[in-house]
Structure formats: structure tokens, C-alpha cells
C-alpha positions in Angstrom: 41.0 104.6 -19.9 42.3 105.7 -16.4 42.2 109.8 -17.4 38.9 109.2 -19.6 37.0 108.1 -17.0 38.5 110.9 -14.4 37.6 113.6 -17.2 34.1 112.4 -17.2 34.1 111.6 -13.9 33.1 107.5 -13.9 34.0 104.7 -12.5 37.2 103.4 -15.1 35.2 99.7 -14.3 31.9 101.1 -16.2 34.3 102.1 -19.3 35.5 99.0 -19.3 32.2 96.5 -18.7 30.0 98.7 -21.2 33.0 99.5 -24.1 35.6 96.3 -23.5 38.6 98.8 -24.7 40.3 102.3 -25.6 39.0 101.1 -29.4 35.6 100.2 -28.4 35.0 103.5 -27.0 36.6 105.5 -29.8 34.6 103.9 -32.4 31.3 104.3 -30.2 32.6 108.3 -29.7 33.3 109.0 -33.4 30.1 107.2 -34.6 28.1 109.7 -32.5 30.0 112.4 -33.8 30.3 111.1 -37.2 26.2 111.2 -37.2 25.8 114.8 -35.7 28.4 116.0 -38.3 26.3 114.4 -41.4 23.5 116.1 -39.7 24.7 119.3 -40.0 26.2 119.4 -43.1 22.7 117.8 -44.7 20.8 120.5 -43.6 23.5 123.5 -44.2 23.6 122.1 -47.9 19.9 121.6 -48.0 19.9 125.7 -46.8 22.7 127.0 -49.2 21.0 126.4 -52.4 23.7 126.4 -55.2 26.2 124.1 -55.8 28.5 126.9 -55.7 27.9 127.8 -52.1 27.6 124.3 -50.6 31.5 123.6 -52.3 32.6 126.9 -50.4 30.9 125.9 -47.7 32.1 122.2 -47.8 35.6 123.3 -47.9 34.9 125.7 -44.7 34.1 122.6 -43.2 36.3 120.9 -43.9 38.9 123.1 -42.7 37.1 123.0 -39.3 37.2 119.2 -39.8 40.8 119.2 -40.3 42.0 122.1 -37.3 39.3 120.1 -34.5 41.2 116.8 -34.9 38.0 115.1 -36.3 40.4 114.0 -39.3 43.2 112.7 -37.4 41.0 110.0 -35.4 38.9 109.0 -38.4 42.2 108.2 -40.3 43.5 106.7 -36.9 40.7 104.5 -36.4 41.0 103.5 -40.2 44.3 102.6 -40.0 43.2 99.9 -36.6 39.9 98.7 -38.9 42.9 97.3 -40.7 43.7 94.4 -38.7 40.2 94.8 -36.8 37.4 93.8 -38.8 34.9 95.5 -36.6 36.5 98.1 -36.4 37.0 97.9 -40.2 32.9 97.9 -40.8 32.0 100.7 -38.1 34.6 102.8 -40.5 33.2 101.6 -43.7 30.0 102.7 -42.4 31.1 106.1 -41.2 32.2 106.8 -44.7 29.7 105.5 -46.8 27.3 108.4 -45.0 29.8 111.2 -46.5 29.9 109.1 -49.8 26.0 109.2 -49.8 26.3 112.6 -48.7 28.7 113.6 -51.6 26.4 111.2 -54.2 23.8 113.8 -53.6 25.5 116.7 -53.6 26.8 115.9 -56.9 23.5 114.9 -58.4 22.3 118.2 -57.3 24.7 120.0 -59.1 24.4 117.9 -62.2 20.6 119.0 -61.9 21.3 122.4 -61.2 23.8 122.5 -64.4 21.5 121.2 -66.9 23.4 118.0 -67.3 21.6 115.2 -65.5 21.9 111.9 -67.5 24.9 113.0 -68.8 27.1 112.0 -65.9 26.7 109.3 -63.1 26.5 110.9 -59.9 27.9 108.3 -58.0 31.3 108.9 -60.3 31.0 112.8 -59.9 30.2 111.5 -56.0 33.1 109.3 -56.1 35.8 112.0 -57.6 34.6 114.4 -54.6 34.8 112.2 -52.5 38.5 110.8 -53.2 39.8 114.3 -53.4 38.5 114.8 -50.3 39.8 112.0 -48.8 43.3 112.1 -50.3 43.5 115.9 -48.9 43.0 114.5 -45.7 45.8 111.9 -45.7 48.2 113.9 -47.2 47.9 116.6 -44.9 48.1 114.1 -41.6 50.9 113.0 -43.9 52.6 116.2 -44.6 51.0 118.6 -42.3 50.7 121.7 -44.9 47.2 122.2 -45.3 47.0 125.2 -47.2 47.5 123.5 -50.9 45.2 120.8 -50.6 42.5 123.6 -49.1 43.7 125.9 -52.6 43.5 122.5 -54.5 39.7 121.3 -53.8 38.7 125.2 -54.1 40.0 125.1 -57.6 38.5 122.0 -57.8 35.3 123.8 -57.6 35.8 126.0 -60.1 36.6 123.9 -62.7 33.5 121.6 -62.3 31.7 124.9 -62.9 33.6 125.4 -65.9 33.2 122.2 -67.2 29.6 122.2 -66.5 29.0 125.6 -68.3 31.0 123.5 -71.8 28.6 120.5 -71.6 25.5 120.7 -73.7 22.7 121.0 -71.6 19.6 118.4 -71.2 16.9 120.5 -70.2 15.0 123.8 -72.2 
């Protein structure tokens, strides 16, 4: 708390009376950027149009995500929301905004593919989601990035090509 408060150049007593702990303020800290993240991406995706430019551009992201650090103290913050129920529920809520995030992303594309009704988005949501998720602890795991980034590229193309086999529901 000692260099956090020299590097922003407070008192280490305000840290302390206005976040209690180390944890407190790097829940308060990833929240805010948590929120300006979801931002961005909304309105990127809302700019790129197809669903194949918001995947390439999620994955660019992503890779940013993973290079900043961003990852890393999500996953660490995780890991204390296990024996730290608040901590728990500020991470639950982080992630349920990229899982609504992804939810929509994925019902676009189901509309843009001519298959809406065929296929919950929340499950198309939730399959994103997870391989996202999974890429990111295996890479704090295994620290080779470069698969996983090939891996939820090709991931992308094959939801194209499953979409262009399904029937489709509109004229």
C-alpha cells in the first residue's frame, strides 16, 4: 500500500480509511477498468458491423487484454473471490458484463446468419465465452499464447462454416 500511495502521491492513511486493504483497492481498480473496457468494446462491435469483423477484432483485443496484464489480475482476483465472498460477487459481476456482452454478440450473429430461433444465444454466448475464458487460464497457466490466439481464430471460422450449413429462417 506503502509504493501505491507514493506512486499516486497520497497519504498511505487515505488508502487505507477509504479501501480497508491491498484487495479492496484492486477490486475497486479493476471494476473501473473492467467498465471502461466493456465500453469500448460495445461501441467498437456496435461500429464493426459483421460478425466476422467483431471476432477479428475480439481476438485483437484480446491479445491486448492478455500482453497489458488485464488478464493476469482478473484471474488473480478470481482466484481470492474464492475464499472471499465479496470479493467473489465483485468478480461474478465483472464477468457476467462480458457474458452479456458475448450473449449479444452471438445473437447478432445468429441474426446476421439467418438462423435465429434455431440456436439459443445464451449457449452460442456461453461457448464464446468459455473458450475465451479457458484461453485465458491456460495461457497464465502455460504462458504460450500463440495456440490459444490460432485456436479462437479458427474458432471463428468454423461458426461461419457451420452457419453457412444450417438452413436458414428468414427469405
Amino acid at each position: 500500500m506503502r509504493k501505491i500511495a507514493d506512486e499516486a502521491g497520497v497519504n498511505q492513511s487515505l488508502l487505507h480509511y477509504y479501501f480497508g486493504s491491498k484487495e479492496n483497492l484492486m477490486v475497486e481498480v479493476l471494476g473501473y477498468v473492467n467498465e471502461q473496457r466493456l465500453a469500448q468494446q460495445r461501441k467498437m462491435y456496435a461500429e464493426a458491423g459483421s460478425f466476422q469483423a467483431i471476432w477479428d477484432q475480439a481476438l485483437e483485443y484480446f491479445k491486448e487484454d492478455v500482453r497489458s496484464g488485464y488478464v493476469r489480475a482478473l484471474w488473480e482476483l478470481w482466484a481470492q473471490g474464492l475464499s472471499n465472498p465479496r470479493i467473489k460477487k465483485r468478480w461474478v459481476e465483472m464477468a457476467q458484463g462480458w457474458r452479456d456482452l458475448v450473449t449479444n454478440l452471438a445473437a447478432h450473429a445468429l441474426d446476421e446468419y439467418g438462423i435465429t430461433g434455431q440456436y439459443d444465444p445464451r449457449a452460442v454466448g456461453a461457448i464464446i465465452g468459455n473458450l475465451y475464458f479457458g484461453a485465458e487460464v491456460t495461457i497464465l497457466a502455460f504462458q504460450d499464447p500463440h495456440v490459444h490466439f490460432e485456436a479462437i481464430r479458427l474458432m471463428g471460422g468454423m461458426f461461419r462454416r457451420l452457419a453457412q450449413d444450417v438452413p436458414k429462417t428468414r427469405a
